[in-house]
N, C-alpha and C positions, 0 to 999 in steps of 0.2 A: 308163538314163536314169533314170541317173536323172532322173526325170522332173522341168519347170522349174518350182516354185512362185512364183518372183517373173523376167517377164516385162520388164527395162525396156528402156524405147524414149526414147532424149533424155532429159528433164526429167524426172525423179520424186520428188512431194514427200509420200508419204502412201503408209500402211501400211492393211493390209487384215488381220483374222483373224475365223477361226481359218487358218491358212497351205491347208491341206487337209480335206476331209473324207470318211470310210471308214466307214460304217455298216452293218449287219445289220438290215435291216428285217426286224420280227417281227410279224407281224399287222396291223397299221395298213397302208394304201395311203398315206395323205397323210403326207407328210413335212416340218414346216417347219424350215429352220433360221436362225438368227440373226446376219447378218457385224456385225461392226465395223469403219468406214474412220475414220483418222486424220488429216488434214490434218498436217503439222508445220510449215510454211510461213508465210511473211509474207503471202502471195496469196490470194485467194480460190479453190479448184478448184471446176472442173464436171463431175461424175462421172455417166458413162453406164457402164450394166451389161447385158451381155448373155448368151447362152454359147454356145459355138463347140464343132465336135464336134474330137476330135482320137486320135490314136494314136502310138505309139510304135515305130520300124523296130526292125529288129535289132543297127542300133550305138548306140540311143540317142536318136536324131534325134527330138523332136517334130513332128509335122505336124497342121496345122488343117484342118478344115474347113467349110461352110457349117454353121448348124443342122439339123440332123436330116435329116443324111448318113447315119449307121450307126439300124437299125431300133431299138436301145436306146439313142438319144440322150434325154439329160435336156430337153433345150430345147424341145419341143413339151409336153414336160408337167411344165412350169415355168410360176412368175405371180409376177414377179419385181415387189417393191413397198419402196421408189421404183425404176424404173428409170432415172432422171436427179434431179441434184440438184445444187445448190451448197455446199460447205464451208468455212465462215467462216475464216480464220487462224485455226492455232493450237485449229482444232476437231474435234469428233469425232459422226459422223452412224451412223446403225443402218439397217441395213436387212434385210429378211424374204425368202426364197424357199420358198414351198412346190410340193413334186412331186407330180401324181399317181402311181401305178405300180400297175399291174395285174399281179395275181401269174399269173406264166403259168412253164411248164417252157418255153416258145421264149425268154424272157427271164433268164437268172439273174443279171443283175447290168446297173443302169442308169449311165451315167457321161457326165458332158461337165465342159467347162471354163467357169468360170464368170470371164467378162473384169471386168473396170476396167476401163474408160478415160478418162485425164482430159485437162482442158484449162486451163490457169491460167488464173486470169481478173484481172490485175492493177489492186490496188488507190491504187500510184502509178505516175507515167514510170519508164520505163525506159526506154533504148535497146537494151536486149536483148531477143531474141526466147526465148520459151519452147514449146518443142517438148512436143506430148505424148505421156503415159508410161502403161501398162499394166502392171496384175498381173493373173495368173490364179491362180486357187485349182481345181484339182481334186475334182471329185465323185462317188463311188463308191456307189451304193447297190446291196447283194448280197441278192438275196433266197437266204436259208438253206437252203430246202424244196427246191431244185431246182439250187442250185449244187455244183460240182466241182472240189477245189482238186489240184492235182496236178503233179508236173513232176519233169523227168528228164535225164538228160545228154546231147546228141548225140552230143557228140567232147570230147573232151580228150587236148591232148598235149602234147610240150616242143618248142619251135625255138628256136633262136636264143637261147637265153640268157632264154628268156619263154616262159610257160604260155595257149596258147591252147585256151578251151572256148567251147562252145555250150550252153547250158542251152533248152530247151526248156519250155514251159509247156504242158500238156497237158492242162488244166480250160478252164472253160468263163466262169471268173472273173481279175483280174488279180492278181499276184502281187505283192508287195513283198517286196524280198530280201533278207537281209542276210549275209556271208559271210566266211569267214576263210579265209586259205593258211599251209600248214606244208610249208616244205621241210626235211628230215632226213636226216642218213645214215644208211646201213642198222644202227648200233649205236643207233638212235633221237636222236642230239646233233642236234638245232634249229640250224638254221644262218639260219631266215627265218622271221619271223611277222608277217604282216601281217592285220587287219581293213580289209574291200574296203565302199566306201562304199555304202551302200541305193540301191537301183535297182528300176525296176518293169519287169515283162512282162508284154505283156496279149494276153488270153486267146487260146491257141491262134500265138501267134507265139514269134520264139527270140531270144535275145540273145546276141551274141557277145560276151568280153570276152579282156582281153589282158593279161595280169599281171605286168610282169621281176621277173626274178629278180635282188636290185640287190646282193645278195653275191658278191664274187670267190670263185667258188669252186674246191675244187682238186679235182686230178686225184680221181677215184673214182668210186663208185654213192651214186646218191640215190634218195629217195621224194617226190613234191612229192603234197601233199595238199590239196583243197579242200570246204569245209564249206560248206552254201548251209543255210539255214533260212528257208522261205518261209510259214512260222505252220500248217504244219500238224504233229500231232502229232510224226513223226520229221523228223530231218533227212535231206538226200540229201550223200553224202559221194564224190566221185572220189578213187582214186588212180594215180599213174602213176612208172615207175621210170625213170629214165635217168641217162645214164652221160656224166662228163666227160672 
C-alpha cells in the first residue's frame, strides 16, 4: 500500500499539504510542522482535525485505529492548533501541529494519521444534501540514533504466468519501496520491464505482491528479476528462473 494519502468519503471540496510527512529528527524533541487546507468550493467547510493510529496488513489494506493504540502513536503527543475551524469559499486556512518525542532506543520512529474532516456548511438552498469527506496525511518521525532500516525476501516465485514475492521488513522503522521487474531470456533480450508503484511496509511486517507477466511469451527458459530499493544504501535484488 501503498499506503492512502487522500482518504475521500462522499463530498470532498478541499485539498490539504504537504500530502505526507517523513522526517529524521536530529536533536530537538519538539517538532512542529505547518499544513495547508484549501477550500475550492462555493460553501463554507468546517474542518475538525485529529489523528488516528493506523497500520498496514500484508496485501496493502490500511486499518485505523483509536488514538494511542500502538505505544509510538503520535496522538498523545500531539497539540494540534486550530483543531476545528471554518473555511470561507474559495479560501485557504494554516494550521500548526507540534509533537513531543522522547528520544528512547524502545521508540525509533513515531507515526500516526493525521485526519481531516469536514463538513459543508452551505451558504445558499440547496436541495442537495452534502456528505462529509476526509483526508489523511501520514506522519513518520524516525529518530536516527536508535533506528534499523533493513529488509529482505521471504519467497519469490513464478505461477501462473505471474511473479509472486514476499518482501519482508526486518528494521524496526517503515520502509517505502520502490521497485522494478526485468524478465529476460537467458541470451540477456528483455522481454518485460516494468517500474512497480511505491508502497510502504512497516516495521517488522511483510508485504506480498503479485506482478503478471503481461507478455506472450514463448516456449523456452527465462530469468524474471526484481529490484526493491527501500533508501538504504544497496539495493535487495531477487532472481528466479523458469521455464515455459
Amino acid at each position: 500500500m501503498n499506503i492512502l494519502y487522500l482518504l475521500f468519503v462522499g463530498y470532498l471540496g478541499f485539498t490539504v499539504g504537504p500530502a505526507k510527512v517523513e522526517k529524521s529528527v536530529l536533536g530537538a524533541e519538539a517538532v512542529t510542522e505547518v499544513f495547508e487546507v484549501q477550500n475550492f468550493t462555493d460553501d463554507s467547510l468546517r474542518i475538525k482535525v485529529e489523528f488516528e493510529d493506523f497500520d498496514v496488513d500484508v496485501s496493502g489494506k490500511v486499518s485505523f485505529y483509536t488514538p494511542g493504540h500502538f505505544a509510538n502513536s503520535l496522538a498523545p503527543r500531539a497539540t494540534i492548533n486550530p483543531e476545528e475551524f471554518v473555511i470561507p469559499p474559495k479560501d485557504v486556512e494554516n494550521l500548526r501541529i507540534t509533537c513531543q518525542l522522547s528520544r528512547s532506543s524502545e521508540i525509533p520512529e513515531y507515526y500516526g494519521m493525521l485526519l481531516f474532516k469536514s463538513q459543508p456548511i452551505p451558504t445558499r438552498y440547496s436541495s442537495a444534501i452534502n456528505v462529509a469527506g476526509e483526508i489523511g496525511v501520514p506522519i513518520y518521525y524516525m529518530i536516527p540514533e536508535y533506528a534499523t532500516r533493513s529488509a529482505s525476501f521471504d519467497s519469490f516465485f513464478v505461477r501462473d504466468d505471474s511473479l509472486e514475492i514476499v518482501l519482508s521488513n526486518t528494521g524496526d522503522v517503515h520502509l517505502r519501496v520502490k521497485g522494478e521487474v526485468i524478465v529476460s531470456t537467458f541470451d540477456t533480450k528483455i522481454v518485460q520491464r516494468d517500474s512497480l508503484p511505491e508502497f510502504v511496509v512497516m516495521p517488522r511486517k511483510q508485504r506480498k505482491l503479485k506482478i503478471g507477466i503481461r507478455e506472450a511469451l514463448d516456449s523456452g527458459s527465462y530469468i524474471a528479476k526484481v529490484i526493491f530499493d527501500y533508501g538504504a544504501i544497496e539495493l535487495i535484488v531477487g532472481e528466479r528462473r523458469f521455464s515455459k
